[in-house]
C-alpha angles and dihedrals in degrees: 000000000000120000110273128199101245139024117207104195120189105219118219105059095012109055095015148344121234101312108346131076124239136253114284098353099127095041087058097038100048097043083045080061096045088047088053097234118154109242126192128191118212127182137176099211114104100188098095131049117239091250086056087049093043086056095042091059094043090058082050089057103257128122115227138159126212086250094055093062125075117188136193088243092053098055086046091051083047094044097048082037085064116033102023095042101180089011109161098231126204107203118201086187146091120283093260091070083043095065100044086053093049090048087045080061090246124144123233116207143172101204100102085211093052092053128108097173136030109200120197123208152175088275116169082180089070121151142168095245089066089048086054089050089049097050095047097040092053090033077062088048115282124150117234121225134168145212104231141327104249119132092203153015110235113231142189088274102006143332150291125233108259140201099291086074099051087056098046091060093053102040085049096061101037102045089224121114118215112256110213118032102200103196135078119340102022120111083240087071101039105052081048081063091036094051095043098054101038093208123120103251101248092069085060135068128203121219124198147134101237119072092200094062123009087041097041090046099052097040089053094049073046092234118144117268144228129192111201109203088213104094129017109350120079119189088252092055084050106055092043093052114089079209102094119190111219088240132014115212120193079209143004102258091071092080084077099062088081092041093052102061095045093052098056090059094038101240103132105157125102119256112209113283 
């Protein structure tokens, strides 16, 4: 592994687990920081702001700021920002989803013939009554998006339907697939990263702990990859997968062996990959 200018992190499974962070996350992220390199933090869960992220991390112990994190509910505000300016939205989501939709200008409404856009979401509030809003508002002609494609949310002993499932019932009613996904992997999300950061990708690496989504993100923006054993991918899961990270870490920490080398004798900048 060689130094790279900037490290993309995905958050739940990768710098910590429900409420506790991982090992070795705020060694790595803090000597990251000394070395100068640009870090990003990416997550697919919409169900916090960035300024909630941003404090989450802080009272991890690592420092963040709001335009350092990139979610899966800001790319969808930005999307249907630019290409459904005024869209009446339907949310079957959580209220942080709802405010980055409302600061994007869109309208969020509950009359299933007033609505341009149904938007589905990691939303542990879900009801058959919005599943109802959903069916008859795109049965009336509304498109169907999502946030993002995870199945589930890792947590501390096992896991929480995601978003995945939310989208699957409606789609399943309703016959219509959702046509933009806006979450890893999706090239959304990824010209969101891309434009933050202002690099080529190649001079970036994208760490995560799910190999449909951190690892298929990063191999089609062509960064280098790396795949942390501490969430949702298990060895077994890796050697059975035909999607192959371009290095494999047992814990976080293990991204500074190549920096290390490199800093004591003062060459920091990236060689090609």
């Amino acid at each position: 592994m060689r130094p790279y200018d900037a490290y993309i992190f995905d958050l739940d499974g990768t710098l910590y687990l429900g409420e506790a962070l991982l090992p070795g996350a705020r060694e790595t992220v803090a000597a990251l920081r000394a070395l100068g390199r640009r870090i990003v933090f990416l997550s697919n869960n919409p169900t916090r702001t960035r300024a909630q992220y941003a404090a989450r991390l802080a009272a991890l112990g690592l420092a963040a700021t709001e335009d350092e994190i990139v979610t899966s509910a800001m790319v969808m505000a930005a999307y249907l920002g630019r290409h459904r300016p005024g869209a009446r939205v339907f949310v079957v989501g959580e209220r942080p989803l709802k405010e980055e939709l409302r600061a994007a200008g869109l309208k969020l409404s509950q009359r299933p013939g007033a609505i341009d856009v149904v938007v589905a979401s990691f939303d542990r509030t879900f009801t058959y009554r919005k599943l109802q809003i959903a069916f008859d508002a795109i049965r009336a002609g509304a498109t169907l998006v999502a946030t993002n494609p995870d199945r589930y949310c890792p947590v501390p002993g096992g896991g929480q339907p995601d978003c995945a499932a939310i989208t699957a019932a409606i789609e399943a009613c309703t016959g219509v697939r959702a046509e933009v996904v806006a979450g890893k992997p999706s090239p959304v999300m990824i010209q969101t990263v891309l434009e933050l950061l202002r690099l080529p990708p190649q001079r970036c690496i994208m760490t995560g702990d799910r190999l449909e989504t951190d690892i298929a993100m990063g191999r089609a923006a062509e960064m280098a990859t790396a795949l942390v054993l501490t969430g949702a991918t298990s060895r077994a899961d890796l050697a059975g997968s035909a999607l192959q990270p371009d290095y494999v870490l047992e814990r976080l920490d293990e991204l500074l062996v190549a920096c290390e080398g490199v800093a004591s004798a003062g060459l920091l900048e990236p060689s090609g990959r």
